[in-house]
matplotlib code that plots the C-alpha trace (Angstrom):
import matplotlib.pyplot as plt

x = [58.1, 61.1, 62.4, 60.6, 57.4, 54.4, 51.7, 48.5, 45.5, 42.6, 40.2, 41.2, 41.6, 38.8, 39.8, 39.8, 37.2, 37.5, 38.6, 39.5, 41.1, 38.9, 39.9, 36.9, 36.1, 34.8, 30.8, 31.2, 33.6, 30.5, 27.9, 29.8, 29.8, 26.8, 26.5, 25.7, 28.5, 30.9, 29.7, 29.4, 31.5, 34.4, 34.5, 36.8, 38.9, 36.1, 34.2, 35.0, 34.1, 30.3, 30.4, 30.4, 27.6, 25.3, 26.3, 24.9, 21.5, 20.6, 21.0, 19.2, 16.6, 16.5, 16.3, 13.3, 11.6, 12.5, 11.3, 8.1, 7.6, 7.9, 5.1, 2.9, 3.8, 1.2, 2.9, 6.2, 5.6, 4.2, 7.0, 9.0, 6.9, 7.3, 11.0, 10.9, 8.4, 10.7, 13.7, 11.7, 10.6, 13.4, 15.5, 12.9, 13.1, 17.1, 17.2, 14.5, 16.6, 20.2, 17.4, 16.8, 20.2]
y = [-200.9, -200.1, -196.6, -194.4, -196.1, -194.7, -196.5, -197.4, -197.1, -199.0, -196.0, -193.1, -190.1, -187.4, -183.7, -182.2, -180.0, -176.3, -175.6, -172.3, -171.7, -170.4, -168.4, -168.4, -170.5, -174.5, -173.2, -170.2, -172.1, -174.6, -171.9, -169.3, -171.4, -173.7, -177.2, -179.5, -178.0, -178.3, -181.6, -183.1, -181.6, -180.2, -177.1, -175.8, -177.8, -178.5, -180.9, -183.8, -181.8, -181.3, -184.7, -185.8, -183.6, -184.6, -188.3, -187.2, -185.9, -188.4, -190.9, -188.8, -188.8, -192.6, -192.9, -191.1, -192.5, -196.3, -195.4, -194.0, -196.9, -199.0, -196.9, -196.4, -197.6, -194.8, -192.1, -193.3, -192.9, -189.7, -188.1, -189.7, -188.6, -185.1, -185.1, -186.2, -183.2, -180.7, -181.4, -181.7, -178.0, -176.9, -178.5, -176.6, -173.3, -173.5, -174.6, -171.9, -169.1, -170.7, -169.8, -166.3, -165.1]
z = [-60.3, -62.9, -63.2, -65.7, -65.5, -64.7, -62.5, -64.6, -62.4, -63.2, -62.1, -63.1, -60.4, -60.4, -60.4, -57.0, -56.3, -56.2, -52.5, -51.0, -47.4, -44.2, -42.0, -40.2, -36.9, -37.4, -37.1, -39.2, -42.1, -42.3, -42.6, -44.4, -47.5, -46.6, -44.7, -47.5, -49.8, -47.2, -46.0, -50.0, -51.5, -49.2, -50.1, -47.2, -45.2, -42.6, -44.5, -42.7, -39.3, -41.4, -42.4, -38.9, -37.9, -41.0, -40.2, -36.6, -37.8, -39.8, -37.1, -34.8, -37.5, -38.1, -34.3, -33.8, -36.6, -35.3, -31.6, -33.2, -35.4, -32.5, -30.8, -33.7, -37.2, -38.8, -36.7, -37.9, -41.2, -41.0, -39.5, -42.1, -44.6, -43.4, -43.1, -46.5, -47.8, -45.9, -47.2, -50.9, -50.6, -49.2, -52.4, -54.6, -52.9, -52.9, -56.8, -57.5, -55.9, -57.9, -61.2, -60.6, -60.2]

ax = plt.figure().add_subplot(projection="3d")
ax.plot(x, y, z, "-o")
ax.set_aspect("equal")
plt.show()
């Protein structure tokens, strides 16, 4: 590249996100500031630490529902279907108690 130009990207950069320091320990930066924010969205510096233990719940999820489906298809998909309703009502209760305040 010459001198003085600037680089053209083709995708633009996003804005960081807003990011403050810890000072807390691993476990209590992740719940001091909540597991999915700091897993989606970093909002400390231990997101990728949370990342890695979402990433290890969900497979822990997605294998129990493959072993069960390889038991019982039915029970499969109820257990699916109830991780599914859980995590629903627990979205609406947390989005209920972000409109009351």
């Amino acid at each position: 590249m010459a001198k003085g130009q600037r680089s053209i990207e083709r995708i633009p950069r996003r804005e960081p996100p807003e990011f403050h320091q810890s000072e807390a320990s691993m476990i209590e930066g992740v719940i001091e500031d909540g597991f999915l924010n700091v897993a989606l969205d970093d909002a400390n510096q231990y997101g990728p630490h949370a990342m890695i233990m979402l990433l290890g719940l969900v497979s822990i999820l997605t294998g129990l529902v493959l072993g069960l489906a390889m038991i019982n298809p039915i029970i499969a998909a109820v257990v699916t279907a109830g991780i599914i309703g859980i995590s629903f009502i627990g979205f609406m209760r947390r989005k209920r108690k972000v409109r009351k305040v």
